[in-house]
C-alpha positions as CSV (number, residue, x, y, z in Angstrom):
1,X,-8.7,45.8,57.9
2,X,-10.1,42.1,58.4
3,X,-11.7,42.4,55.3
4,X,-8.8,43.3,53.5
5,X,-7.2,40.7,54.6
6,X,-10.0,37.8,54.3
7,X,-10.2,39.1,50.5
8,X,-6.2,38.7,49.9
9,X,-6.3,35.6,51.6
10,X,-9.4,34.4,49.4
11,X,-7.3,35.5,46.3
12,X,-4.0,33.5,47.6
13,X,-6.2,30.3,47.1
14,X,-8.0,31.1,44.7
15,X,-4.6,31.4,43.1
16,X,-3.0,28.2,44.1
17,X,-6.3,26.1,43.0
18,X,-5.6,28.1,39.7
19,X,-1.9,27.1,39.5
20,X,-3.4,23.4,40.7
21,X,-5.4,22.7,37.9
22,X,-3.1,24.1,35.2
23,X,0.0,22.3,36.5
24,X,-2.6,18.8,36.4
25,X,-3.7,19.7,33.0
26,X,-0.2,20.0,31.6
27,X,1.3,16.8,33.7
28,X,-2.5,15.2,31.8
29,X,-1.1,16.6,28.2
30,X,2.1,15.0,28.3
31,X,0.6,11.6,29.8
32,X,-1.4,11.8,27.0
33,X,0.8,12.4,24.2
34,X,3.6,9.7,25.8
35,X,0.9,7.3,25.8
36,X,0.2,8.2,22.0
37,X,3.2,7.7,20.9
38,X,3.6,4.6,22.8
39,X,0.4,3.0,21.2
40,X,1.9,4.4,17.3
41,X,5.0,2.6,18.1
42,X,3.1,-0.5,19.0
43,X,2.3,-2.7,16.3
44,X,-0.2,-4.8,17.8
45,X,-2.2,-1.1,19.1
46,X,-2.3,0.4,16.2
47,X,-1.7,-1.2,12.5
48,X,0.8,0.4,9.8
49,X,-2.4,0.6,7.3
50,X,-4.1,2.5,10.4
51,X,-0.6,4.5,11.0
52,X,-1.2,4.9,6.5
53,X,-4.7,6.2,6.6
54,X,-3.6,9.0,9.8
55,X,-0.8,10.4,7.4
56,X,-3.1,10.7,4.6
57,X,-5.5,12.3,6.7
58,X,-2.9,14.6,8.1
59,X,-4.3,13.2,11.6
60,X,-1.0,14.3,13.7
61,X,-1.6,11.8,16.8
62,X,-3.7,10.1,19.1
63,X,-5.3,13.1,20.7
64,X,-6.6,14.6,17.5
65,X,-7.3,10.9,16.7
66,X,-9.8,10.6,19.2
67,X,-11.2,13.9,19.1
68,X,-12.0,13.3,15.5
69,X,-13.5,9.7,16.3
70,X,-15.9,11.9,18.7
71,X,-16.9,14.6,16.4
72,X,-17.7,11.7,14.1
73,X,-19.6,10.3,16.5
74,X,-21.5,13.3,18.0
75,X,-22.3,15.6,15.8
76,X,-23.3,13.7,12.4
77,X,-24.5,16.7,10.6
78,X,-20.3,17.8,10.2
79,X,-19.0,14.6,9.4
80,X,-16.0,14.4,6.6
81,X,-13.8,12.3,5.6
82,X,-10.9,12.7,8.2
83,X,-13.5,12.3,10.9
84,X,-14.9,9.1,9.6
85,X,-11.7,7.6,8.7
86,X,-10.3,8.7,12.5
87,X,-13.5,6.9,13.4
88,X,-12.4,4.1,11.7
89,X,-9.0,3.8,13.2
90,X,-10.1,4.5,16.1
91,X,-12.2,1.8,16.5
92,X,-9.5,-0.7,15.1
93,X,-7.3,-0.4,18.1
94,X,-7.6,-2.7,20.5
95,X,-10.5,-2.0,23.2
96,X,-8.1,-1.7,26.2
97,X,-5.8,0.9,25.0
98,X,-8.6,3.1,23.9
99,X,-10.2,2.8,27.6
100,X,-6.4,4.0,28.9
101,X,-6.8,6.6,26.4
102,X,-10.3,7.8,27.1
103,X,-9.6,7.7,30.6
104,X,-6.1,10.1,30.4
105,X,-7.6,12.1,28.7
106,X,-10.5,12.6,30.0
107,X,-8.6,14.1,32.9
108,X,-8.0,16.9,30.8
């Protein structure tokens, strides 16, 4: 009977450290994508030639911005165009606001 309920209660938390870490990925997500939008309305963040080259690249926000940037970065043999040019962009805005980004998401 102990047993039992050792198990259930190893489950219960299991459970809640579960519901935890989704509930800080999510609160992570939005941070993220408010703080993307924030740095596309910014002009001195990100410049309307950058803003240009992300529509032409169908490069939806600053998530997928940096995640390009990275695959550009880390795995040379799959480079294409949309990754460089995120690369690019990328590395035109300004050095803090990509440290706030990296660090947000990075939380993920």
């Amino acid at each position: 009977m102990y047993d039992v309920k050792e198990r259930l209660r190893q489950i219960e938390e299991r459970q809640r450290e579960t519901d935890d870490a989704v509930l800080r990925w999510e609160i992570a997500t939005k941070v993220a994508e408010a703080f993307g939008y924030l740095l596309l309305d910014e002009g001195s963040a990100v410049s309307k030639t950058s803003k240009a080259e992300m529509a032409r690249y169908n490069i939806d926000n600053m998530t997928e911005l940096r995640s390009l940037s990275q695959q550009h970065r880390i795995r040379p043999n799959t480079r294409t165009p949309q990754t460089t040019a995120a690369s690019k962009i990328y590395n035109s805005i300004p050095l803090c606001y990509r440290q706030i980004l990296d660090y947000i998401l990075g939380r993920l």
